[in-house]
C-alpha positions in Angstrom: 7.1 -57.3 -16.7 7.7 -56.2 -12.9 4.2 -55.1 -12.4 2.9 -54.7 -8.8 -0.5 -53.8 -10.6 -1.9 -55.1 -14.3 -4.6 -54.6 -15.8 -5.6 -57.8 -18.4 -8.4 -56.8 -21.3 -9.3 -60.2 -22.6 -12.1 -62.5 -23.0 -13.4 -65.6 -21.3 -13.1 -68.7 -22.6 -15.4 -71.9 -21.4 -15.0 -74.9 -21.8 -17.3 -77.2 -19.5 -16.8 -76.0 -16.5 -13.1 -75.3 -17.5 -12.8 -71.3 -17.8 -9.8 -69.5 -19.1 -9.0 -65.5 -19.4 -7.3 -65.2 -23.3 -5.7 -62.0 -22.1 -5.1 -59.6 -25.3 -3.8 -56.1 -23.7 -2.0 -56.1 -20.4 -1.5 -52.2 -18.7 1.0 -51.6 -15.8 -1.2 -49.9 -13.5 1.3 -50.1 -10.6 2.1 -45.9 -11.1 -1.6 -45.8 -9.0 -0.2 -47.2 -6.2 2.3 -44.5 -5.6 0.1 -42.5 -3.8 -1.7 -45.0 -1.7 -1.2 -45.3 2.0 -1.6 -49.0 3.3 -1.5 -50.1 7.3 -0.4 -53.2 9.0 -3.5 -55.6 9.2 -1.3 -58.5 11.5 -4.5 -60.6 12.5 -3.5 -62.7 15.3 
């Protein structure tokens, strides 16, 4: 998948203080971007 934007439905897993996403649906969300307007943020 060449996703610039997913989506993961899942559920957490603990174990300990071990914690792992068990994803179950991933959704390419990436179409949203299309219209999104992003500047330069060079902090120097």
């Amino acid at each position: 998948m060449g996703s610039r934007l997913l989506k993961v439905d899942g559920r957490w897993e603990a174990v300990g203080e071990v914690r792992h996403l068990i994803a179950g649906r991933l959704t390419d969300l990436t179409p949203l971007l299309d219209g999104m307007v992003v500047r330069s943020r060079d902090f120097h």
